[in-house]
C-alpha positions as CSV (number, residue, x, y, z in Angstrom):
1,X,0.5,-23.7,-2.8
2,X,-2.2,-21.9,-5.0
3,X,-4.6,-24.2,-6.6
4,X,-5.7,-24.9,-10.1
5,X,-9.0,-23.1,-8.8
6,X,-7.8,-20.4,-7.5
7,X,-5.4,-19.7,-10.6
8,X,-8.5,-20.2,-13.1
9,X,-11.0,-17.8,-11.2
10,X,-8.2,-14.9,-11.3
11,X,-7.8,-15.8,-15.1
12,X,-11.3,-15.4,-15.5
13,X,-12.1,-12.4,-13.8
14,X,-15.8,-10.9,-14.2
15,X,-14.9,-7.4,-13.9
16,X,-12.4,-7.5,-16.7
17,X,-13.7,-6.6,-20.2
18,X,-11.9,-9.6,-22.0
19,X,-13.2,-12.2,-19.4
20,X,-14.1,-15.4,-21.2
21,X,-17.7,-15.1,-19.0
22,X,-18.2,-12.2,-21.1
23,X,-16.6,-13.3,-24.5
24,X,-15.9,-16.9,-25.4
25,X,-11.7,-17.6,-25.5
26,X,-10.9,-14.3,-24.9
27,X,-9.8,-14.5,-20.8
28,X,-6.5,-13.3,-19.7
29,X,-3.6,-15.5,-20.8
30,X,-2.9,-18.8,-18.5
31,X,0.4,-19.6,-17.2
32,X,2.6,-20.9,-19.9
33,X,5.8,-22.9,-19.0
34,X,8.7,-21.5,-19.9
35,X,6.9,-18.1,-20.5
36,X,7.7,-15.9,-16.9
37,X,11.1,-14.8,-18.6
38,X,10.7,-11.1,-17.7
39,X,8.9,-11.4,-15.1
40,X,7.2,-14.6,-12.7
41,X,4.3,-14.2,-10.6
42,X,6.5,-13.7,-7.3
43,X,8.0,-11.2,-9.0
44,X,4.7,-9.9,-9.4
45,X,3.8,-9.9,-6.0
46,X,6.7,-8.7,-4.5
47,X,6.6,-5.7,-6.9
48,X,3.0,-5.2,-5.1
49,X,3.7,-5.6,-1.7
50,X,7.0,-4.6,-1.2
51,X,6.3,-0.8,-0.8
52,X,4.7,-1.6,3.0
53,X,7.8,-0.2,4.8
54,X,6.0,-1.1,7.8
55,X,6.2,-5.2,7.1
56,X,8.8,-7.3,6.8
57,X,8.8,-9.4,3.3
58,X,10.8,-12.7,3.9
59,X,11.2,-14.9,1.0
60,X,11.1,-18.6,2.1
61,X,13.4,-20.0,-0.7
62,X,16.7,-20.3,-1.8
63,X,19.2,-17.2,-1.4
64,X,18.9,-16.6,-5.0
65,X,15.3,-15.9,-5.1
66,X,15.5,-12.9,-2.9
67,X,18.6,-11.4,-4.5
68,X,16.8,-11.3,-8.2
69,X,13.7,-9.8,-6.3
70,X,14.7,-7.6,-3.7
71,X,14.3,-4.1,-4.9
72,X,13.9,-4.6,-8.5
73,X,11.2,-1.5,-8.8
74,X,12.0,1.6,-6.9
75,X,9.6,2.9,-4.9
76,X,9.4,6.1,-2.7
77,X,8.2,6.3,0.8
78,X,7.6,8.9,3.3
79,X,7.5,5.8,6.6
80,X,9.1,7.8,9.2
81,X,9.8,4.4,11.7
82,X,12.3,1.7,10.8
83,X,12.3,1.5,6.7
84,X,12.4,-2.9,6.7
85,X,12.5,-2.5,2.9
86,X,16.2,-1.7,2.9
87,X,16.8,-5.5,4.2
88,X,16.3,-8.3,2.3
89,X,15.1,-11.4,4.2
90,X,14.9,-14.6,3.3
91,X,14.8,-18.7,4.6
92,X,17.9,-19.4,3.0
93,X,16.4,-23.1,2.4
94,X,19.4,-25.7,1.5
95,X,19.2,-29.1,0.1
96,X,18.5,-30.6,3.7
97,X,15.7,-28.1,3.9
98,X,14.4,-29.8,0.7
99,X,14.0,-33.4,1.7
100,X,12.9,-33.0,5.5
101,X,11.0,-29.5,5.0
102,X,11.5,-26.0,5.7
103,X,8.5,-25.3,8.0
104,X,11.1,-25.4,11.0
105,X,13.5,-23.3,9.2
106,X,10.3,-20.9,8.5
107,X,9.1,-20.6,12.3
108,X,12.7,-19.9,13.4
109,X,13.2,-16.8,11.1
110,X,9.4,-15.2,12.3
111,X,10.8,-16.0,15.9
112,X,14.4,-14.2,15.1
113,X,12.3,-11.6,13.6
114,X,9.6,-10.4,15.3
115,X,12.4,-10.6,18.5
116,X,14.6,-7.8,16.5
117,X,12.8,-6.0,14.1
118,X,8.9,-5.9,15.7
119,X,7.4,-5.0,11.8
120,X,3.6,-4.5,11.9
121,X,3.3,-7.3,10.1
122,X,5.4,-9.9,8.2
123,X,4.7,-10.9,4.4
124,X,6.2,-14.9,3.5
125,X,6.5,-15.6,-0.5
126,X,6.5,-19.0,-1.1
127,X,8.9,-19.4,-4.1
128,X,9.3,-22.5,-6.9
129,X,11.5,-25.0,-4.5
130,X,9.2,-24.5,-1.1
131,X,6.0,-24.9,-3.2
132,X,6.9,-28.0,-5.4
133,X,8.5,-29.4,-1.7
134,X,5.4,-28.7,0.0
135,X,6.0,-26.7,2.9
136,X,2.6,-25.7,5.2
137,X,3.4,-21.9,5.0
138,X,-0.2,-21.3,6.0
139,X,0.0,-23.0,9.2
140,X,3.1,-22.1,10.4
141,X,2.0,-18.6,9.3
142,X,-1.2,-19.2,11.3
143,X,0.4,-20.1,14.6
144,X,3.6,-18.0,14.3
145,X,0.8,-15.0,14.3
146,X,-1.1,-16.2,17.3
147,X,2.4,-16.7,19.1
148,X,3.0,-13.0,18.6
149,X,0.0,-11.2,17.9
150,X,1.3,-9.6,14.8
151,X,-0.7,-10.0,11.1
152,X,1.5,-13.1,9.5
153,X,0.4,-13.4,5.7
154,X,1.7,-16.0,3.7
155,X,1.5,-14.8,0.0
156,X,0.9,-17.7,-2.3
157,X,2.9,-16.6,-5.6
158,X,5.3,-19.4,-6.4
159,X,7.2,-18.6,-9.8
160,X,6.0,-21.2,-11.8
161,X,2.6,-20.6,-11.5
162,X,2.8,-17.7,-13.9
163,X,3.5,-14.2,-14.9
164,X,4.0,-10.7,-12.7
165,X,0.2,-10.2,-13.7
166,X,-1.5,-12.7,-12.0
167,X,1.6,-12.4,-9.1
168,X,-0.2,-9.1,-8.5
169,X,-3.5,-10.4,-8.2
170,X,-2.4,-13.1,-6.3
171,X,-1.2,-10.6,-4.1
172,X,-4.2,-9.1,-3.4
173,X,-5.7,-11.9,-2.8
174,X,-3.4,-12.1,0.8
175,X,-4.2,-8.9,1.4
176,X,-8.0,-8.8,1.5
177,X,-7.7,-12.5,3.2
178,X,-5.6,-11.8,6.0
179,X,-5.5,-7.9,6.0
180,X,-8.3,-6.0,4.7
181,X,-11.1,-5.7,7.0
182,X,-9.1,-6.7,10.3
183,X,-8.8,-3.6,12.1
184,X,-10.9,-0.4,12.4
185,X,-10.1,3.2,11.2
186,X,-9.8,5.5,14.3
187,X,-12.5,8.4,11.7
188,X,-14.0,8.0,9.0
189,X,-15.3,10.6,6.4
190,X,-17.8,10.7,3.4
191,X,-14.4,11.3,1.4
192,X,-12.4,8.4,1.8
193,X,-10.8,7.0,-0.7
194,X,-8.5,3.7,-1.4
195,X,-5.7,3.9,-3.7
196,X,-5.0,0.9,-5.6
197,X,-1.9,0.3,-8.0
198,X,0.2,3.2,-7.6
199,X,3.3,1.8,-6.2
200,X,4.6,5.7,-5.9
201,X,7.6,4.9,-8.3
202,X,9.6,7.8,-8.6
203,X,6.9,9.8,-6.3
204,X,3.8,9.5,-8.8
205,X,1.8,9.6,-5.6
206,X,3.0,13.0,-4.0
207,X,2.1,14.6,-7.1
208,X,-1.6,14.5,-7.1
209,X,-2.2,13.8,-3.3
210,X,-2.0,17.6,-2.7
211,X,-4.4,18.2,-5.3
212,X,-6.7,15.4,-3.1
213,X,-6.2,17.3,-0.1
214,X,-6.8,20.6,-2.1
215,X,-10.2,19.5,-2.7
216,X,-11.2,17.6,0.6
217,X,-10.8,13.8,-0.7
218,X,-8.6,11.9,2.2
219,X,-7.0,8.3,1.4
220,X,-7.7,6.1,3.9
221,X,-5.3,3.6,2.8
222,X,-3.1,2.6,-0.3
223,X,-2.3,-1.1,-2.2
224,X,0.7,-0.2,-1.7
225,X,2.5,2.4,-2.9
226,X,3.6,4.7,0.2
227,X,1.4,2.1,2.1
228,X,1.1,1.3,6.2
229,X,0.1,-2.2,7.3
230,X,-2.7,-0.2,9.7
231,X,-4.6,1.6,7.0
232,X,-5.0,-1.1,4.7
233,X,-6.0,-3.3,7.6
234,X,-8.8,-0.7,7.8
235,X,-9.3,0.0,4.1
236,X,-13.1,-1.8,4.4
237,X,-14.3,1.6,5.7
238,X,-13.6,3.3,2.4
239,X,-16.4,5.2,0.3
240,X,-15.1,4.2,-3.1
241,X,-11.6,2.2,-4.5
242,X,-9.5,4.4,-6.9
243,X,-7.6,1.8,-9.4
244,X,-4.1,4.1,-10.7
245,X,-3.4,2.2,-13.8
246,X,-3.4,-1.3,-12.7
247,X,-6.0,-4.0,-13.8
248,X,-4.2,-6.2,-12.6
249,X,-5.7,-5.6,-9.3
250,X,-9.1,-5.5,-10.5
251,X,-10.3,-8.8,-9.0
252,X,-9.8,-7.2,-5.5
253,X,-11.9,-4.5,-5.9
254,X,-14.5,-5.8,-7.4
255,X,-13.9,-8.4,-3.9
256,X,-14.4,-5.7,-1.8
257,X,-17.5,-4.3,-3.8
258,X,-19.1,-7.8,-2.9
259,X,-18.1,-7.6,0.4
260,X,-18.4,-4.5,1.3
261,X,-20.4,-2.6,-0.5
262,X,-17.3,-0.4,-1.9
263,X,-17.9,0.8,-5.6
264,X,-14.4,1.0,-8.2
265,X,-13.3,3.4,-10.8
266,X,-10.1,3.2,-12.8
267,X,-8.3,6.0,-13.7
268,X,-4.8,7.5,-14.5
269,X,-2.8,10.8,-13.7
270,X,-0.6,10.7,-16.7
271,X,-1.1,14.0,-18.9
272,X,-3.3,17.4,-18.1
273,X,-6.4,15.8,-19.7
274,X,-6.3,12.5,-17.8
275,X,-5.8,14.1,-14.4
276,X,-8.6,16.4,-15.0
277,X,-10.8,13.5,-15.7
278,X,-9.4,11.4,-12.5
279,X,-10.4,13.8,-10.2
280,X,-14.0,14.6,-11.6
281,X,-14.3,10.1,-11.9
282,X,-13.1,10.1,-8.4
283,X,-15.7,13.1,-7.4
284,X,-18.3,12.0,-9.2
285,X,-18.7,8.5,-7.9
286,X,-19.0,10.2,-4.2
287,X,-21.7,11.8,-5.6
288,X,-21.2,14.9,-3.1
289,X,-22.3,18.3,-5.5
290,X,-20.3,20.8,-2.8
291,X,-17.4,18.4,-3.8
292,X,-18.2,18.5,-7.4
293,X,-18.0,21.9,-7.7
294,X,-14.6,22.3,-5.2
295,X,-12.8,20.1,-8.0
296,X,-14.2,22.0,-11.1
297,X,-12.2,25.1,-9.4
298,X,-9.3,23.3,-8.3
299,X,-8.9,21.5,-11.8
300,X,-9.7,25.0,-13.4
301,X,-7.1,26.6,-11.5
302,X,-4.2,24.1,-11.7
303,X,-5.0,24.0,-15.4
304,X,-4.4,27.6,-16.2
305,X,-1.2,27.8,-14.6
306,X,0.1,24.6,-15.7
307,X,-1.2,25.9,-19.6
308,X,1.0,28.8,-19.3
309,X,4.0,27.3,-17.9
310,X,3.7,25.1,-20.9
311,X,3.4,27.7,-23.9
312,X,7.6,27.6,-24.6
313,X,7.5,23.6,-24.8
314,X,4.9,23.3,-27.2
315,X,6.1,25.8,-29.5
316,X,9.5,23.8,-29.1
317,X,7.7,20.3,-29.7
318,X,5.2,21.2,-32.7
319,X,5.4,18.8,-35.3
320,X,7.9,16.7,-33.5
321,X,7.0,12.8,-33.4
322,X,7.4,10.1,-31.1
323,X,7.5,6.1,-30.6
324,X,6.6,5.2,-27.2
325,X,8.1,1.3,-26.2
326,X,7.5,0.4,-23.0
327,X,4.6,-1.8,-20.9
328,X,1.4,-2.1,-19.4
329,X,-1.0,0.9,-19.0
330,X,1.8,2.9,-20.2
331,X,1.2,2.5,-23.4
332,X,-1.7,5.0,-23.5
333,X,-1.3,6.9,-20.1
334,X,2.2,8.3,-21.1
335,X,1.2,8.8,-25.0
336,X,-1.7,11.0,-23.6
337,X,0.7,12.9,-21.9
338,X,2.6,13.5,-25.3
339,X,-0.5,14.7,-26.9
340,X,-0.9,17.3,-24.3
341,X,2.2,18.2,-25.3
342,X,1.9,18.4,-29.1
343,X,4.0,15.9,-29.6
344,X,2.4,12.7,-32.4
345,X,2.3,9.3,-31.1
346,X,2.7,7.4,-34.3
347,X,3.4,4.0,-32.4
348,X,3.0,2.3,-29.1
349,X,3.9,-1.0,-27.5
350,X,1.2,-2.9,-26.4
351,X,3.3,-6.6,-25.8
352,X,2.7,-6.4,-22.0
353,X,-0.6,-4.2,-22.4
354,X,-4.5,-6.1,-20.9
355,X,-7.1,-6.0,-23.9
356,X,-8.0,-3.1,-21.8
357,X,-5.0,-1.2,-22.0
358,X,-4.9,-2.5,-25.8
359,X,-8.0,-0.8,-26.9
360,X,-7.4,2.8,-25.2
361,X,-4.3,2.5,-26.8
362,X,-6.6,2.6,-30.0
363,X,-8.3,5.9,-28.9
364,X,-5.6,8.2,-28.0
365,X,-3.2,6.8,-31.1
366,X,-6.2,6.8,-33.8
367,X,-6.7,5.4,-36.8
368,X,-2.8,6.0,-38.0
369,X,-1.5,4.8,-35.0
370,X,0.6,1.8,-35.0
371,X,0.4,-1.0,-32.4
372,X,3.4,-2.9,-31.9
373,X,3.3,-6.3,-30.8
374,X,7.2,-7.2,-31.1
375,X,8.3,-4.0,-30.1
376,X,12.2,-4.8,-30.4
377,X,11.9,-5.8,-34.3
378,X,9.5,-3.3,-35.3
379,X,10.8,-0.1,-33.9
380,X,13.4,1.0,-36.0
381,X,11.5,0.4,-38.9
382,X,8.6,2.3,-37.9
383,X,10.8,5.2,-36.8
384,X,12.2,4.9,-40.6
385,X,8.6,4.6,-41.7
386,X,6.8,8.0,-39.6
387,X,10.3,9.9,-39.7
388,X,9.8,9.9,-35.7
389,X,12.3,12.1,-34.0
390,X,12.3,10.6,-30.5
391,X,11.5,6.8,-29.0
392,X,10.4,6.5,-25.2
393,X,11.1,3.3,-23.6
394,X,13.3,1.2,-21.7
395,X,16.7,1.1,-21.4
396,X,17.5,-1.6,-23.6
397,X,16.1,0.5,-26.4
398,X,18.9,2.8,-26.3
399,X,20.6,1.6,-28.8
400,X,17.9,1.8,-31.0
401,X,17.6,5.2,-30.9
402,X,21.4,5.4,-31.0
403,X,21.7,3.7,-34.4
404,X,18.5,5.7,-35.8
405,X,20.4,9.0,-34.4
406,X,17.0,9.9,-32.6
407,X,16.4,11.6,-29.4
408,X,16.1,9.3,-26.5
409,X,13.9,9.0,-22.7
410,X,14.2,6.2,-20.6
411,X,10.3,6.1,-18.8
412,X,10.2,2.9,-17.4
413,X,10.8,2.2,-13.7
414,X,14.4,3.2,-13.9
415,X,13.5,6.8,-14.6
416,X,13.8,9.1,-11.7
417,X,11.6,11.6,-11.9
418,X,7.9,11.5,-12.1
419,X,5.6,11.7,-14.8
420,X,2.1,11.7,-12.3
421,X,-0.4,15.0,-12.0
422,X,0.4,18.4,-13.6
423,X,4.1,18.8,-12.0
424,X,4.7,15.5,-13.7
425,X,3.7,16.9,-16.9
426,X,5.9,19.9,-17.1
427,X,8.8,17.0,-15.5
428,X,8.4,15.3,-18.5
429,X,8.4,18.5,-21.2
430,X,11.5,19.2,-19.4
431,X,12.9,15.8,-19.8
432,X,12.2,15.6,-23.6
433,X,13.2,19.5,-23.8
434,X,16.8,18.3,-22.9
435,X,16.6,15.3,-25.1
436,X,15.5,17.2,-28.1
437,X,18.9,19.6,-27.3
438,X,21.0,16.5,-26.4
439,X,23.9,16.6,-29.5
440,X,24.6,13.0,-28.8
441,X,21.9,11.5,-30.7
442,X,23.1,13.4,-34.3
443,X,27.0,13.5,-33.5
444,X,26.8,9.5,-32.3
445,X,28.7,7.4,-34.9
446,X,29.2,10.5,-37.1
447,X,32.9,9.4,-38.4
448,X,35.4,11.1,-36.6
449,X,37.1,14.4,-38.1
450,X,40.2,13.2,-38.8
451,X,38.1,10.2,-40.6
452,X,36.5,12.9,-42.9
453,X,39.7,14.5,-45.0
């Protein structure tokens, strides 16, 4: 089970502008009981591992804890071997398993699986039930991995220990403990790059890797979306760590910039402006001026074309206005893509947002901007309020936009196209294209016509 420690020195991380090294009381929130509604930290980590086709990711726990995790976020792959992501395994611990322990339960289900599946590696979530029992997941881990001579990594993200957040962190934790650093890169080159946080949900990846390739930057390995078990094994060779909208992984980069000597940036590839500025952040840190210059063209050259392609949508979208609900980094990253395409931001949700997230949030919405920290009361009356004529968000907030008989785009995970680089951009003008021409919104509880005479 994770410690106290452990829990307290991820809450507290030094790299993170709210740390409470850096300003008294202001750290990242602690576990709360009762408070991982929505979310708990194996949630968390599951949502960060689970895109290594490569691995196996067995859930020692009751049934029910794999079936409310298994495949709650979609992510795309391109793993051309046997996809172990389209099974979900678990322990299946029972009541016996409780009082006389699961370990042997544990060791038999790496034995069964390692004889018929032969993943590069196995991931084991400990859940509530085998961390409060006290199950040795690390030693049976341990030996079960020097039985077969595969990487075994027990991931130490028990529900109750908190939120998705720090299930993520926890996550990387494993990773660079049992992973990271085990195994070296066939070549290297003054390029290479880690990806960390893009979980490649709906294909954000694929959008800008070409672009990387374009320019001569290789990715040595990703955390994790589109990810191999070999490449992040060998991930220690990298040149520089490339954060995609995810602080919650923070604390392992800044890990591997102790370790290893490997500097960080944090960036996003939401919106023309943003994936401009990526590329030169991710350039710039690699300090090569051949480089340098290869990106200004590319950037200069996927920006004209993408400018043109977008001259009909933002004639359609001028003066339109928007309120943007959903979580996280999304909060800014998808409201800079609005901006690029004339559309107003008047609100955003920042309920599930870091103090980071929070206070670019701030810049791209401006003084005017409203920042929503209960989201599901406020938006109606802020739509009211700025006359907005479309709400982005989850699914739930349908109705909202139904009742307000405003235009409507789900962009949370459920979506299914991509939002990422300049293709995403012109995915998403086509996306609120249609929703600004959808006649449901207005003609949605309209009285019927025989109601009318």
């Amino acid at each position: 089970m994770v410690s106290r420690a452990k829990i307290k020195e991820l809450m507290n991380e030094s790299a993170c502008s709210h740390s409470k090294e850096k300003k008294k009381g202001e750290g990242c929130d602690m576990p709360k009981p009762g408070m991982v509604a929505g979310g708990c930290a194996f949630d968390g980590a599951q949502i960060s591992l689970f895109p290594y086709a490569d691995a196996v990711h067995l859930v020692h726990g009751p049934q029910t804890c794999l079936g409310a995790s298994w495949e709650t976020r979609e992510t795309l792959s391109s793993y051309e071997g046997r996809n172990h992501t389209v099974m979900g395994f678990t322990t299946g611990i029972t009541t016996n398993d409780v009082i006389f322990g699961g370990d042997k339960r544990l060791d038999a289900s790496l034995d069964y699986i390692l004889k018929h599946y032969a993943p590069e590696a196995i991931f084991v979530y400990s859940t509530c039930v085998t961390a409060m029992v006290g199950d040795d997941i690390d030693m049976t881990c341990k030996l079960s991995s020097q039985k077969h001579g595969v990487p075994i990594v027990p991931v130490h993200a028990a529900g109750f220990v908190g939120g998705k957040n720090l299930g993520s962190r926890l996550a990387g934790e494993a990773v660079l403990e049992h992973l990271i650093g085990t195994k070296e890169p066939e070549f290297t080159t003054p390029y290479d790059i880690n990806l960390i946080g893009d979980y490649n949900v709906t294909g954000d990846m694929w959008q800008y890797l070409p672009l990387f390739e374009q320019i001569g930057i290789r990715v040595l390995s990703s955390l994790s979306g589109d990810g191999r078990v070999g490449s992040i094994r060998s991930a220690h060779r990298a040149k520089l760590n490339v954060i995609v909208c995810a602080k919650s992984l923070v604390t392992l980069c800044r890990k591997m910039q102790e370790s290893y000597g490997i500097p960080w940036v944090s960036v996003s590839f939401y919106g023309k402006r943003d994936t401009g500025f990526a590329i030169m952040e991710i350039v710039n840190a690699l300090g090569d001026k051949a480089l340098i210059e290869r990106a200004k063209e590319v950037i200069q050259e996927h920006e004209a074309k993408l400018e043109e392609k977008l001259l009909p949508y933002k004639k359609m979208f001028r003066g339109k206005k928007a309120v943007l609900n959903t979580g996280g980094n999304k909060a800014w990253s998808i409201a800079s893509g609005l901006q690029d395409l004339g559309i107003e931001v008047v609100a955003t949700s920042i309920r599930k947002s870091t103090a980071d997230d929070i206070e670019k949030a701030k810049e791209y919405l401006g003084e005017g901007g409203v920042l929503m920290r209960a989201p599901a009361s406020e938006q109606a009356k802020i739509i009211d309020e700025r006359g907005a004529d479309i709400l982005l968000a989850g699914g739930r907030s349908l109705y909202t936009a139904i009742k307000k008989k405003i235009s409507f785009i789900d962009v949370n995970q459920e979506k299914k196209v991509s939002y990422g680089g300049y293709e995403g951009l012109l995915n998403l003008a086509e996306d609120l294209r249609c929703a600004f021409l959808n006649p449901v919104f207005k003609n949605v509880s309209t009285p019927a016509p025989w109601e009318t005479k």
